[in-house]
N, C-alpha and C positions, 0 to 999 in steps of 0.2 A: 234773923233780925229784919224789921222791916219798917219801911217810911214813907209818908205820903208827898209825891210832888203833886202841883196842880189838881190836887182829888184824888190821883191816881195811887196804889200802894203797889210801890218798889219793893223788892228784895236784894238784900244789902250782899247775898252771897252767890256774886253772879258764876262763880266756877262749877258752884253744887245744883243752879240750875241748869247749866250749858251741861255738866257731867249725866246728870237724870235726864236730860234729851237727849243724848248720844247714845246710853246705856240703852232706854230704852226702844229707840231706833235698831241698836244692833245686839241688841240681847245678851250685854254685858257685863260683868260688874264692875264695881267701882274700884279703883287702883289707887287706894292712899297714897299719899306722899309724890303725888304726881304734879307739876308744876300744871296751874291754871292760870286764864287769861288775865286775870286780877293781876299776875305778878309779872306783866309787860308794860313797860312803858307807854306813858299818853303818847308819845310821837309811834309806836309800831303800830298799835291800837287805832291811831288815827288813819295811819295809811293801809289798812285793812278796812276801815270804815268805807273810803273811799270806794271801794268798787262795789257797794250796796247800794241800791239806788235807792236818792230822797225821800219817796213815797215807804219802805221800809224802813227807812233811817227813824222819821217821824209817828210812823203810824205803830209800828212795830218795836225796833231794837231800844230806841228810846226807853221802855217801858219794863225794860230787863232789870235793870238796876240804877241807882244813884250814877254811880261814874260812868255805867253808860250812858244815860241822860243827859249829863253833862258832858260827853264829847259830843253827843248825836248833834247838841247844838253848837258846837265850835266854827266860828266865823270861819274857818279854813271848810267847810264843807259846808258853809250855807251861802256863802258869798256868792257862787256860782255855781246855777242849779238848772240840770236837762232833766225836764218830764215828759220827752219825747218817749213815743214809742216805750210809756206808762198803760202797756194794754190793759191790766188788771184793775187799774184805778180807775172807778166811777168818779163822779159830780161831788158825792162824800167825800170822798178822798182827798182828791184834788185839794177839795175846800179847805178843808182841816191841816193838809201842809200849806196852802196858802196862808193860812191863820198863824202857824208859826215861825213862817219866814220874814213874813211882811216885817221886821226891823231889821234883818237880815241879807235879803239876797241882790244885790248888785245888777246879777248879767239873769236872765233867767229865758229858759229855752221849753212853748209847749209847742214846739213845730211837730204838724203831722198831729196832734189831740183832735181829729175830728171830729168825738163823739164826745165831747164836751160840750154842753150848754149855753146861752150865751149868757145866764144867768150867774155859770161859775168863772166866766172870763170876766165880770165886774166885777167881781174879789181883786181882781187885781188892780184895783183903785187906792189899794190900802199899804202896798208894796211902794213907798213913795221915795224910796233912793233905788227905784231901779234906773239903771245908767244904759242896759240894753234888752231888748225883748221881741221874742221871736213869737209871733203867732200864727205862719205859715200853716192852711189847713183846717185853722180854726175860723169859726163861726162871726164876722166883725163884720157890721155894719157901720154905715158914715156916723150916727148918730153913738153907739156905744165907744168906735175909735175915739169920737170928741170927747166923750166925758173921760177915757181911759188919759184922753195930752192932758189936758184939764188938771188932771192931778197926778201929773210923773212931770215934775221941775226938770229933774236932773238928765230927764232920758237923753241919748247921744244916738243909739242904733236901735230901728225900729225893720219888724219885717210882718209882713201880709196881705191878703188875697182883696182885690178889689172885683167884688165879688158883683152882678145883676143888681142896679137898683142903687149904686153906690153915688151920693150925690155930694161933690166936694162942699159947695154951697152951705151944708148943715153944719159944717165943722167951725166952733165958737172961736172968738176971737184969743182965747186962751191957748185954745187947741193949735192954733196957726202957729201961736207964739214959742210953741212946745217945738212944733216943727220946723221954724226958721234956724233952732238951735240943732237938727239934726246934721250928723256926720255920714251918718249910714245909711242906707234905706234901700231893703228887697222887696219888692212889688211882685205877686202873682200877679195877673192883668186877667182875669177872665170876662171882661166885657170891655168895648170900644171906650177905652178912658184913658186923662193921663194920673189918675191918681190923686196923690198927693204930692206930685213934682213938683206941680208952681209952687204951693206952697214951701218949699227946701231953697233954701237961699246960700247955705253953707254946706250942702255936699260933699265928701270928699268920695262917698263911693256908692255909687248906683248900680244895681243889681235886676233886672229885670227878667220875668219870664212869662210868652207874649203864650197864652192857648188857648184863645179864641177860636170857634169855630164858624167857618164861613156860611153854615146854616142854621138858621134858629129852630128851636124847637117844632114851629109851627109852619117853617119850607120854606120863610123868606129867605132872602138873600142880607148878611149881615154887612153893615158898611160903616169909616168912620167920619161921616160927615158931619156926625155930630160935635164931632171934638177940634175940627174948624172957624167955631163959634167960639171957643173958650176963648178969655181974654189974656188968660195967663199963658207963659209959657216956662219952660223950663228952666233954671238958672244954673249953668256947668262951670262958672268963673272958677271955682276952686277944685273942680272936678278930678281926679287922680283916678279911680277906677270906673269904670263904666260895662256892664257885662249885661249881654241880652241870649236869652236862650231862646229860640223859638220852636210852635210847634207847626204840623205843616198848615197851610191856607194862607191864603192871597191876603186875608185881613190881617192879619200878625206881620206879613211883610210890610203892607203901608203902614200900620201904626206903628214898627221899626222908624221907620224913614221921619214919621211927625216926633217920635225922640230926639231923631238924630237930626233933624232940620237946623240948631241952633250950630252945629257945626260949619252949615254952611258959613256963615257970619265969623266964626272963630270958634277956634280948636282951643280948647284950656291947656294952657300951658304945663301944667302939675301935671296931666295925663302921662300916666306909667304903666297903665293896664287897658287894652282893648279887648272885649273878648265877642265876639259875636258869631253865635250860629244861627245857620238857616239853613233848613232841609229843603231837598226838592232839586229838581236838574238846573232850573234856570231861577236863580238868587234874584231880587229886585236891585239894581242897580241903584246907586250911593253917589250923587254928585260929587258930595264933599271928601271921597275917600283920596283923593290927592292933597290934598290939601292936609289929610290926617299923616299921610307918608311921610310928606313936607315935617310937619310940626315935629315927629321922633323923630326921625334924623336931623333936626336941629338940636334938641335937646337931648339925645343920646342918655335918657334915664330908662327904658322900655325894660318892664319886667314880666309881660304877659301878652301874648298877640295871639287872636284867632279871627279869623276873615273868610268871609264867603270866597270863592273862586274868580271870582266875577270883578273882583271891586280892587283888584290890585294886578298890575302884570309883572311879566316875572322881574324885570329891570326896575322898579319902585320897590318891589320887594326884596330886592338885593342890595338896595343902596339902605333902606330899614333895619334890615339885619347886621349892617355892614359896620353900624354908627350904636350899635348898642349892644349887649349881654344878658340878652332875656333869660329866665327861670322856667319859663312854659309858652311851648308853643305849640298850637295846637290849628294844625291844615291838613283835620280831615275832609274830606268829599274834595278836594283839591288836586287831583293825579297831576294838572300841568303847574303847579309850582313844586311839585314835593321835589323835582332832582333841583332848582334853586335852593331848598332847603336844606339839601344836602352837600351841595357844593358850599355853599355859606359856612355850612358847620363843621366840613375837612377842611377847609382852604382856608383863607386870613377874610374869608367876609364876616367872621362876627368878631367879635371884640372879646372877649374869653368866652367863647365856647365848654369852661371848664364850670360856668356856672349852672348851665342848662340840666333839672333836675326831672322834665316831663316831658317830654314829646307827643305827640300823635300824628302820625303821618298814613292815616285809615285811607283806604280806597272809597270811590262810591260801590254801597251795598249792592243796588239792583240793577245795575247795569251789568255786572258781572258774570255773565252768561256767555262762558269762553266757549271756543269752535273744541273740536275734540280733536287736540293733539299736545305735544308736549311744552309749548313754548306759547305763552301769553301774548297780548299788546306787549306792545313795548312801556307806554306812560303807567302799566300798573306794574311792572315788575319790576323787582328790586336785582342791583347787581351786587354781589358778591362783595368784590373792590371796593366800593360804596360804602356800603355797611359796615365792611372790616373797620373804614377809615373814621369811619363815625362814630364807631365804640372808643376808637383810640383819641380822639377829639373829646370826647364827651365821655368820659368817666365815671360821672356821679350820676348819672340817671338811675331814678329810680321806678318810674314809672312809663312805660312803651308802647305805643300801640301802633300796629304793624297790619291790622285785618282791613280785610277785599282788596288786599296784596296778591302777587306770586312770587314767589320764592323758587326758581326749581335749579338744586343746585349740581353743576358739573364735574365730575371728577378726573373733566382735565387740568393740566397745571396753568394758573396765571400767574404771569411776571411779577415780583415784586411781592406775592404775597405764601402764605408758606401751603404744599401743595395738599390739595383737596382740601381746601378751609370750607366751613360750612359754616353757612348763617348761624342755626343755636351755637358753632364751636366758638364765630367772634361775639356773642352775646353773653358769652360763656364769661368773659370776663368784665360784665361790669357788676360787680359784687356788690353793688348796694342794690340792685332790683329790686323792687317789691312788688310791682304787678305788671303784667306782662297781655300782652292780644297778639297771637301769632293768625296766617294764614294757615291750612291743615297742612297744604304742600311744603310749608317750611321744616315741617317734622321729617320730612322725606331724605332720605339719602339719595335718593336720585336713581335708584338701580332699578329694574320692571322687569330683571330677567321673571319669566314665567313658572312657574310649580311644574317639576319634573309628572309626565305625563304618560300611560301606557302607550307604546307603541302601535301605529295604526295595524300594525301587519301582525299584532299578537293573534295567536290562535284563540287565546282565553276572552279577548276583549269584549263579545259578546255575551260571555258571563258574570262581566260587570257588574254589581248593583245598582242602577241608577241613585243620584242623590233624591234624597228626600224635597221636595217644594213646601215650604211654608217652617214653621220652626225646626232649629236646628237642636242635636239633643249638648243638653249640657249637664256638664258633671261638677258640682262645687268641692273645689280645690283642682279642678283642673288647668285653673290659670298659672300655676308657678310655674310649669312646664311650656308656657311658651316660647318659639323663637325669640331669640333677640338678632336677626339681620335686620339691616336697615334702620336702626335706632341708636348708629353710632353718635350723629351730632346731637341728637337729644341727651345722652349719654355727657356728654360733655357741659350743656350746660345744665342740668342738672349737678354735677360738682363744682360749678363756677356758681353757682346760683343759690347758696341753698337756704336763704331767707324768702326766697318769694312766697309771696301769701296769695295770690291773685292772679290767677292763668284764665283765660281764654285763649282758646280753640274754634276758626268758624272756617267753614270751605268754604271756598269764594265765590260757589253757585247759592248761597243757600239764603232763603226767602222766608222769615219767617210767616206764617196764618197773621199774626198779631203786633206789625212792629210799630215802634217807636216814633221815629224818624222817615219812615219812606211810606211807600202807596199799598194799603194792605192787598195780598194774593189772594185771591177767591178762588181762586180753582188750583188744583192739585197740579204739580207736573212734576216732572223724573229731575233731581236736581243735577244740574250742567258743570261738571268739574273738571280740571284737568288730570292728567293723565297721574302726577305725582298726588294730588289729594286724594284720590282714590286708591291709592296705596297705602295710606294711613288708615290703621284698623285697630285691633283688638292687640298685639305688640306692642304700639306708639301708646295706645290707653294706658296698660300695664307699668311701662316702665315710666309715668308719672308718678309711682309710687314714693319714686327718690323726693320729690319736695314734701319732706314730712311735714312741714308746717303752714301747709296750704288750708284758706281760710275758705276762698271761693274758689269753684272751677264751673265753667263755661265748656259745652263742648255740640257742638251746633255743624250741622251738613256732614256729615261723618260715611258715607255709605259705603268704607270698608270695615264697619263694624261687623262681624257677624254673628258672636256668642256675649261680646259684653264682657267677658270674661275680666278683661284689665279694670272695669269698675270693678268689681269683688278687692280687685290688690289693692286699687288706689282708696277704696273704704279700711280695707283692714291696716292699711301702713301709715296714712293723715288722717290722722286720729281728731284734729282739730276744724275736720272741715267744718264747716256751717252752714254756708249756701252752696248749692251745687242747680247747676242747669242744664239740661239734657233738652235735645233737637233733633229731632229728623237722622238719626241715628240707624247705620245701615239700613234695608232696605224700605222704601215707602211703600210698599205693596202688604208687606206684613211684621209682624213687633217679633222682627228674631231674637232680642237680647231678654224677654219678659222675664225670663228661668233667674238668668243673670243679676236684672234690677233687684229681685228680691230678694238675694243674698245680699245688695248693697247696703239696702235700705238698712236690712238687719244689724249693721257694722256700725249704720253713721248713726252713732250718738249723741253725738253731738250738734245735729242737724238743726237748722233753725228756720231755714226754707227752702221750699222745694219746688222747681217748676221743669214742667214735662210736657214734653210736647211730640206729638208722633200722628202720623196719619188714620194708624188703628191702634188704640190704645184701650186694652181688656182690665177694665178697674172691674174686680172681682173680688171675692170676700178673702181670695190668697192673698192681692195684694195690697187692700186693705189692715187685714190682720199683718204682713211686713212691714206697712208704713205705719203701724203702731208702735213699733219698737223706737223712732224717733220718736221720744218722749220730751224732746224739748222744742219739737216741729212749733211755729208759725204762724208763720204765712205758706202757703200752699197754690197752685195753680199748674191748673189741667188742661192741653187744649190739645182737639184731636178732632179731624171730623168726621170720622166715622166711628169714634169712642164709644165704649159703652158705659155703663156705673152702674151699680147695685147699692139699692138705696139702702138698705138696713142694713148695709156693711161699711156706707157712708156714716149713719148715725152710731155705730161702735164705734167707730174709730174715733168721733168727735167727742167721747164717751171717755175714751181710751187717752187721748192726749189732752188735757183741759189748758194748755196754753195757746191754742190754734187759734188764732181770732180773724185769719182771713182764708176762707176760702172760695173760689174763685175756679170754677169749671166750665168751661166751653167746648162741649163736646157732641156727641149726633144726637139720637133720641128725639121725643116729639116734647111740643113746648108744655104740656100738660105735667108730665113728667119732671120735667125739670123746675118748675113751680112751684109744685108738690114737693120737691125734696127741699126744697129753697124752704118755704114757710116751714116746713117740719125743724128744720135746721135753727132760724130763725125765734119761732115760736118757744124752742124745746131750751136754746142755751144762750139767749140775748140777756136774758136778766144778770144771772153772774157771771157773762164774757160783755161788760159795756161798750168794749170797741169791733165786736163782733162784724163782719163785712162779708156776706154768704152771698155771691153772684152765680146762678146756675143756669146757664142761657146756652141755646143749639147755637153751634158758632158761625154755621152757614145761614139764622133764621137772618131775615129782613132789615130788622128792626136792633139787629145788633148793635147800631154805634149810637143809638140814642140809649142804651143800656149802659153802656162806654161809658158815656157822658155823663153820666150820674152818681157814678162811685167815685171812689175817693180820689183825689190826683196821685198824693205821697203813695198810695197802695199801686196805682198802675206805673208811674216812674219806677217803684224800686221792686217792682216785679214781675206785674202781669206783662205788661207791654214788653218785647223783648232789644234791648239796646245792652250798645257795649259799656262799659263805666271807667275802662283804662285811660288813664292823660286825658279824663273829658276838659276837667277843671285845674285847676293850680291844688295841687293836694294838701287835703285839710286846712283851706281855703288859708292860705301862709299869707297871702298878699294882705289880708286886713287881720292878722293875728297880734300883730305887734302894735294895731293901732288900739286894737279892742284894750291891750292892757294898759297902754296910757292912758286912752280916756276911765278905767278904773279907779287908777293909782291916782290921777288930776281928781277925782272925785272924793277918793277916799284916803286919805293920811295911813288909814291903820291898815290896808289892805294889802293880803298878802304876797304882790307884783311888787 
């Protein structure tokens, strides 16, 4: 039987269709008397819809049958709607679930839609009870922003890129009026502006990220004099969060400083959340940041704290911690406050320490470049006692970050704690972890005894075989047969631990070609670790097998890798992984694990991106053909400088996996080459991949960071560029989660908060 909704003609027997798609998918027949979907309830049905994303809810499942029709549009699953990282969905698409939400959706999220139009971002003028909207990534101009306030009455939380050319001036008196009613607002900043700050009169949370570059396109020097002249300035009266992310350059620091200028005058009362980073050795100095210390320890409400080094000494920050119970603090690049941090958090300086559910207490990355022996600085390593005391303090953490630390642990007895305790054995117990950044050295048991060795005075010695130079032979299935010395305290928390989803792995010498946060490395050098990170090999790989429910793994400066061997286990036993990131992995002179990687590849099925990095890196049509068995691959990124590629094993493979929409290669080869694969790439699968992102550029050419500069931001944050993501933030931003659902629920009577 069959029925028409909107033009379209339904079939009333949604089991006998869902049955003949299955059957003929697996080539089998029909099983009478079988219970089908028809005969589950709207509420199980409903929450099975749920993890289908909008763009097939609408475009697609809608169209199966009447009752599916009718749930696809159930106010529980249109209210609040992510078409992020909607790579499949063209401008069409888009359009068409815009068209049937607009009476519908509430909160709606295109963050990261960069290959959207700005033609189908005016669709959303018709969506006119949205209450929040993210368009981070996308394409807005001063003029299209205006007309979008123009006609969203009700909006509350607003997010986007103030993009070259942005002129607040243009924005209509309606528009203003839109945004004096905002509560929320995340600002990209990519040109010397303050946005739309003046105009926010009712703030309750500013979100900021400063990535300007201190050179223009054309070799000036960028500066913000311009934003001197504005007449307006910021209004933080009702201010409660305030978060600035910065990238590196001298221009992001002073246009920090003109944010934060109205502190000087007075700190908002409401402030509960500080969150400010800044990369680089020497932070810009912060008149006002006494004055901010003052203000939380008056009002002892502080749910979030992250501070440059620079701007707080350790006795302000003791008396801070001392008068509140943050949720997340985060003093990475900070080595001389981290033992205040620690002492605060064992001892009676904070106020329940039982609340604290994120930490990061990361070293600086590039400085790390320890002398070669076995005992670090003193201000980057962790003691033992310390640590133990801080798990028992802090229980509920779930989230840790421990890298460009040293950890090297002893297996004499200390007083007071039980004997040979090892880092992972006291981390071992805090059972709600879910992601984790160690130092390599922490995996270490501490032991160096040497591999039993022929005697110099053997007769036979000189008919030795010498080792082979350059790869090593490897046999797959060779890994189950490894040692397990020295993997005791990993052992341990591994059974204390076994929800983590989110491991990184970095030695504390290790630099990436491509990072984030610090000063990229141009030239090649032998990474500088100490004596226990280099102990950590193809053992300590292996026996990560135990967190079988590992999402992401990080594993960067590694150089006692030397067959890879424990990737093959950690693929065949976390079955769930998804992103995985590999770095400078045993030796930089040659790719000893390559045998290795391509047994892995072949495991992770579940793979969704992939980033590899090595000095010589042989992309050849084997490993090619391997990284095609990740059928649910990505996002992708290669960087290597003396790499090779093979282009028609490039274009199979793109062939081969059709959900790959970024790829993203920096490797040797001449710029000809890499050009030519680029437009081939391009040219052959841009029409039906619309979010398509193919960068193929020699990593060492010249003219690299203006290539940088022009891809996408959300693609280089969540991958090409390499940074750690453990405790960056307050997790799944909790601090404005409870607000987002009142200002809903104040909206809407029938909504389901």
């Amino acid at each position: 039987m069959t029925s028409s909704v909107n033009g379209r003609v339904l079939d009333e027997d949604m089991d006998n269709q869902i049955v003949q798609a299955v059957c003929v998918e697996d080539g089998i027949g029909v099983v009478s008397g079988s219970i089908g979907m028809s005969d589950f309830s709207d509420e199980i049905l409903l929450s099975i819809l749920r993890y289908v994303s909008t763009s097939d809810l609408v475009n697609n499942v809608s169209r199966t049958c009447r009752k599916l029709h009718t749930l696809c549009y159930d106010k529980t699953l249109l209210t609040t709607v992510t078409l992020s990282e909607e790579y499949t969905a063209d401008d069409g698409a888009i359009r068409q679930v815009l068209k049937h939400l607009s009476n519908h959706v509430q909160s709606l999220s295109l963050s990261g839609c960069y290959w959207l139009s700005g033609s189908t971002i005016d669709r959303l003028i018709r969506c006119r009870s949205l209450v929040r909207l993210d368009l981070s990534g996308c394409r807005v101009t001063s003029l299209r922003l205006s007309r979008l306030l123009s006609s969203l009455p009700l909006l509350r939380s607003l997010a986007f890129d103030v993009s070259p050319g942005f002129d607040s001036a243009q924005l209509s008196g309606e528009a203003r009026d839109s945004l004096s009613r905002l509560s929320e607002l995340r600002q990209t900043v990519l040109t010397p502006s303050y946005g739309v700050v003046p105009c926010c009169s009712s703030l309750f949370s500013l979100q900021l990220q400063l990535d300007i570059l201190d050179v223009t396109r054309e070799g000036t020097s960028m500066c913000c004099q311009l934003m001197m002249g504005q007449s307006s300035v910021p209004h933080y009266q009702q201010l409660e969060e305030f978060t600035a992310c910065l990238a590196p350059g001298e221009v992001n620091q002073t246009l920090l400083l003109l944010y934060l200028a109205v502190f000087s005058v007075r700190v908002p009362e409401r402030l509960h959340s500080f969150l400010v980073s800044v990369p680089g050795p020497n932070p810009a100095h912060w008149p006002a940041a006494s004055s901010l210390a003052h203000s939380l320890v008056q009002h002892g409400d502080l749910e979030a704290l992250q501070l440059p080094r620079s701007w707080l000494d350790a006795t302000s920050l003791g008396r801070v911690l001392l008068s509140n119970a943050p949720k997340h603090l985060n003093f990475s690049r900070c080595p001389t406050l981290r033992q205040t941090v620690i002492q605060s958090l064992t001892g009676t300086g904070v106020r329940d320490s039982t609340r604290l559910v994120s930490l990061n207490l990361s070293g600086i990355g590039h400085t790390s470049n320890y002398p070669e022996c076995s005992r670090a600085r003193g201000e980057e390593e962790l003691v033992a006692e310390a640590m133990s005391r801080l798990v028992i303090c802090c229980p509920n953490l779930s989230h840790l970050n421990l890298l460009h630390t040293h950890y090297h642990h002893d297996n004499a007895h200390t007083p007071g704690l039980e004997a040979n305790t090892h880092l992972c054995t006291s981390l071992s117990k805090l059972t709600h972890l879910r992601s984790l950044a160690l130092p390599a050295c922490a995996l270490s048991d501490g032991s160096h005894t040497p591999s039993p060795s022929p005697s110099p005075s053997s007769l036979l010695l000189g008919l030795r075989k010498p080792s082979r130079v350059g790869l090593q032979t490897y046999r797959p299935g060779s890994g189950d047969s490894l040692p397990r010395e020295g993997t005791s305290g990993l052992g341990t928390l591994l059974a204390g631990c076994p929800c983590l989803e989110v491991l990184e792995i970095t030695g504390p010498g290790f630099i990436s070609a491509l990072p984030r946060l610090e000063p990229c490395a141009r030239v090649c050098v032998d990474q500088r670790t100490c004596v226990n990170a280099r102990g950590v090999g193809d053992t300590h790989v292996a026996a990560l097998r135990g967190f079988r429910g590992l999402r992401r793994l990080t594993l960067a400066g590694l150089p006692g890798v030397l067959k890879g061997t424990g990737l093959v286990q950690v693929a065949e036993h976390c079955r769930d992984l998804q992103a995985l990131s590999l770095a400078n992995l045993g030796s930089l002179k040659t790719w000893n694990y390559s045998a290795a990687l391509l047994d892995t590849l072949r495991n992770c099925t579940q793979l969704t991106q992939l980033r590899l990095e090595q000095p010589y890196l042989v992309c050849n049509g084997a490993f090619w053909e391997a990284l095609s068995c990740c059928s649910r691959l990505r996002r992708l990124c290669l960087i290597s400088r003396n790499g090779t590629f093979h282009p028609a094993a490039v274009v199979t493979f793109m062939e081969c996996c059709r959900d790959v929409m970024m790829c993203h290669m920096f490797l040797g080869g001449t710029l000809v080459a890499c050009r030519t694969l680029q437009k081939t790439l391009l040219d052959r699968f841009s029409v039906e991949r619309p979010a398509l992102s193919v960068v193929i550029y020699p990593l060492l050419h010249e003219d690299l960071p203006l290539v940088i500069r022009d891809m996408p931001l959300p693609l280089l944050d969540q991958l090409t560029l390499f940074q750690s993501r453990v405790a960056q933030a307050p997790p799944s931003s909790q601090l404005g989660h409870q607000r987002a659902k009142r200002q809903l629920a104040n909206q809407s009577p029938s909504s389901p908060w």
